[in-house]
N, C-alpha and C positions, 0 to 999 in steps of 0.2 A: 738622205743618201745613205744606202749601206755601207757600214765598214767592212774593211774585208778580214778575215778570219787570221786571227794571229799563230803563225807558222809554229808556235809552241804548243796550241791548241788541240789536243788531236780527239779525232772523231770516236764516237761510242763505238768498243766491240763489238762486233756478232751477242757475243756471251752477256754484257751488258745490255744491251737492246733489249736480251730476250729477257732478261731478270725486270727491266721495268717494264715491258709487256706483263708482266707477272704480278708485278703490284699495280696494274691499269687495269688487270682483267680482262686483255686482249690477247690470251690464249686460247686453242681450242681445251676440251678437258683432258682430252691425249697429253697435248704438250705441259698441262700444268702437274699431272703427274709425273712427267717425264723429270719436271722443274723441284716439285717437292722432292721425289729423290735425291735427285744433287744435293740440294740444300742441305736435307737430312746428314749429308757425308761432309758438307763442307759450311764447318761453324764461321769464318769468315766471311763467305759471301751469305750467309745466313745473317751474321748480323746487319752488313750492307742492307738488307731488304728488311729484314725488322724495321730498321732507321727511316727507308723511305714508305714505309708504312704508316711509321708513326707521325710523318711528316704531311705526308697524302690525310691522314685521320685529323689531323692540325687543321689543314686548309679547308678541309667541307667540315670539321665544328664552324670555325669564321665565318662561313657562308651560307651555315646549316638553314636561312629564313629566307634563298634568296633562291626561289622556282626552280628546278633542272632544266625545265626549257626554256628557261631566259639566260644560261650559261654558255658559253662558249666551248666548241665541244673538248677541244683541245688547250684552257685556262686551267684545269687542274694539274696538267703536264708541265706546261712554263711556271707555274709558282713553285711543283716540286722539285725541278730541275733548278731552279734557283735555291730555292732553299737546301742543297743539297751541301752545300758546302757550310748550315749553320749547327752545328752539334748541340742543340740545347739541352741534348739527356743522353745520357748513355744507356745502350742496349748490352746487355749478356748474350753473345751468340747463343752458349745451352739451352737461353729461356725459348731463343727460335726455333733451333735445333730440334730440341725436343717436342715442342708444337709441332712439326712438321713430321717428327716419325708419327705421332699419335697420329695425323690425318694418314697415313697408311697403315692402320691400325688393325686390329681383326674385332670382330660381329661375333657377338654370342647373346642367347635368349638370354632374358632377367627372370629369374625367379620371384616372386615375394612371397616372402615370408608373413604380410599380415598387411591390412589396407585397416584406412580408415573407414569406423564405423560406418554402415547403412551404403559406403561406395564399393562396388562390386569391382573386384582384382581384375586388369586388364589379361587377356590370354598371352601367352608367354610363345613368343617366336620358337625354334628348333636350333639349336644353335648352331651356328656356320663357323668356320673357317677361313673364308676366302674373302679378303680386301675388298675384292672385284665387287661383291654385294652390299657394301655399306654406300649409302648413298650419295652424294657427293655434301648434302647439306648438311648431314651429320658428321662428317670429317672436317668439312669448316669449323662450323661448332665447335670441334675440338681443338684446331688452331689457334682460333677467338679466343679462347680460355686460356689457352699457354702465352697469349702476347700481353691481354689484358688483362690478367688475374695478378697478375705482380708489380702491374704500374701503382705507382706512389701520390702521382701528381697527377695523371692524365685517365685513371682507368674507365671514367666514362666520359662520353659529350653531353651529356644535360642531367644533372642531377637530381636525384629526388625532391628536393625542395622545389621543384619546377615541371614535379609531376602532371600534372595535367597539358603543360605546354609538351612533354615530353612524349607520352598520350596520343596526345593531337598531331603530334608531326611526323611521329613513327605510323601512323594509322594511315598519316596521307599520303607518307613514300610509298608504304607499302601496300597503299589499296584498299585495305578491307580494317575495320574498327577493331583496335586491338585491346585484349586486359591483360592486367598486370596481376598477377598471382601476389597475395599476402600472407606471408612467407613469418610474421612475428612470432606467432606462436609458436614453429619449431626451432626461434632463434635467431634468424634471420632478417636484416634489413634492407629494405631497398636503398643502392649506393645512385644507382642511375640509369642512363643505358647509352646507347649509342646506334647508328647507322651502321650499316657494313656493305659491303659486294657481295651478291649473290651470283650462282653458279656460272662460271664463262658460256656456257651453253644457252642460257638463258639472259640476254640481255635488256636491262631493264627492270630485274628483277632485284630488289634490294633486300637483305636483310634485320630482323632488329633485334639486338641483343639488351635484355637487361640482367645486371649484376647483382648480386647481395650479397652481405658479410655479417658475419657472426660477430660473437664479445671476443671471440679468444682470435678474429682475425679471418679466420677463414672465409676462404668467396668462392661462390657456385653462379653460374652465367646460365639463361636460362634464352636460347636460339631460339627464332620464329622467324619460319618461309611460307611464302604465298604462293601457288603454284596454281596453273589452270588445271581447272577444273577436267579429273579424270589423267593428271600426270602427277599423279602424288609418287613420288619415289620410293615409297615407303608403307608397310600394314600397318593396322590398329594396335598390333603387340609391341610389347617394349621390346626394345634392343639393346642389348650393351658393347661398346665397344671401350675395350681396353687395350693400352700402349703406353708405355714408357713411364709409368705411375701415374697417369690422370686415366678417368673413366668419362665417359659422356653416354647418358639413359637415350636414345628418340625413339619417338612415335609417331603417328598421324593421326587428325580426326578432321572427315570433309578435306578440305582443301590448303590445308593446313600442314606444319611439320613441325616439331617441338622437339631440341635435344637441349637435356641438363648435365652442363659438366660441373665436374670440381675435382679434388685432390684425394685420391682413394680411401685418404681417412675418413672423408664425406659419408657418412651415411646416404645415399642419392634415395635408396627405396623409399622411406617415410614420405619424403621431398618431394619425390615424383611423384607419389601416387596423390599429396596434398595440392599439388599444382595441376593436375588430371580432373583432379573433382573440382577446382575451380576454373576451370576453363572448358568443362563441357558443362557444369552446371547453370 
């Protein structure tokens, strides 16, 4: 028998509704920019949705070996909505904050200054101006980096020590057999990766982030989208989009879309261009 609703209880706002439509992915891409906006101006409800973010990323690590179509479609909604009242980490609204002005960030071509030996410099985009042209996966990308580049505890779901299981499961959500760039040589180690949501538009489509980190600390997140064939969002040239002190590099190659964030101190040119040649070579 159902209980019935205790008169203290009261129902989700408008405004709340729409913010976990927001961390569900059940916006159109209108309404999720309409949403980052907000957000951007309002570090409070910023951190609210960092929180259930990081709670929603919680329950699919737990679940991360158990089919999407043997799931229920609406069981990641009831554990987050429960778990909403357990505070197990505190969030910085700035750290969201900021993640979210970068996704409305501005597009300008990358120059390079020098590529690695024998690989041939990617052509270099015109540089824009206009928000409207950055694509939506490369503005995620930039999001991912500002939520998970400063986590302590939680910054990836499957670690490097589990690479190949990590490999294999990222390869099968997302369709198509993925590599991992090694990053040693310029310093860099692989911390791990994780799963993500891919664009509202696009349902179904998941993303896979893997993270590295230097001696002295610093992490660069390296984003990969699978896109059907002949709706690449995106040219062969590098792109840079800068906002708020982080940068994120993307590209295309085939059917594919690749953006490297980090922290402006980041050298990204050497990075990028080392992660280019091993992924198309």
């Amino acid at each position: 028998m159902s209980q019935p609703t205790s008169p203290t209880e009261a129902a989700p706002s408008a405004e709340e509704a729409r913010l976990h439509a927001f961390v569900d992915d059940q916006l159109s891409p209108e309404e999720r920019v309409a949403v980052l906006e907000q957000l951007a101006a309002d570090p409070e409800a910023a951190a609210r949705v960092a929180q259930w973010k990081e709670q929603r990323q919680a329950v699919r690590a737990l679940a991360r070996d158990w089919p999407l179509d043997e799931t229920p479609a609406d069981l990641g909604n009831i554990v987050l909505r429960a778990a909403a009242a357990r505070r197990w980490r505190a969030v910085l609204p700035q750290a969201l904050a900021a993640g979210l002005l970068l996704a409305l960030g501005l597009g300008g071509g990358y120059q390079w200054g020098r590529h690695d030996a024998g690989m041939p410099a990617m052509p270099v985009a015109a540089p824009t101006d206009r928000a409207a042209s950055v694509p939506e996966f490369a503005r995620e990308a930039g999001v991912a980096f500002a939520v998970y580049s400063s986590e302590k505890r939680h910054p990836v779901e499957v670690s490097a020590v589990e690479q190949a299981h990590l490999v294999q499961w990222l390869s099968k959500r997302l369709g198509r057999p993925l590599k991992v760039p090694v990053l040693t040589e310029r310093g860099y180690a692989l911390l791990g990766g994780r799963l993500l949501p891919g664009d509202a538009s696009q349902p179904g489509s998941p993303r896979a982030q893997f993270m590295y980190e230097n001696a002295d600390g610093d992490r660069l997140t390296l984003y990969v989208a699978v896109f059907a064939p002949g709706t690449t969002p995106a040219g062969a040239e590098f792109r840079l989009l800068r906002q708020d002190g982080r940068t994120t590099l993307y590209w295309a190659d085939g059917d594919f879309g690749y953006a490297l964030s980090a922290q402006p101190s980041v050298e990204l040119q050497p990075l990028a261009q080392r992660v280019h040649q091993q992924l198309t070579g």
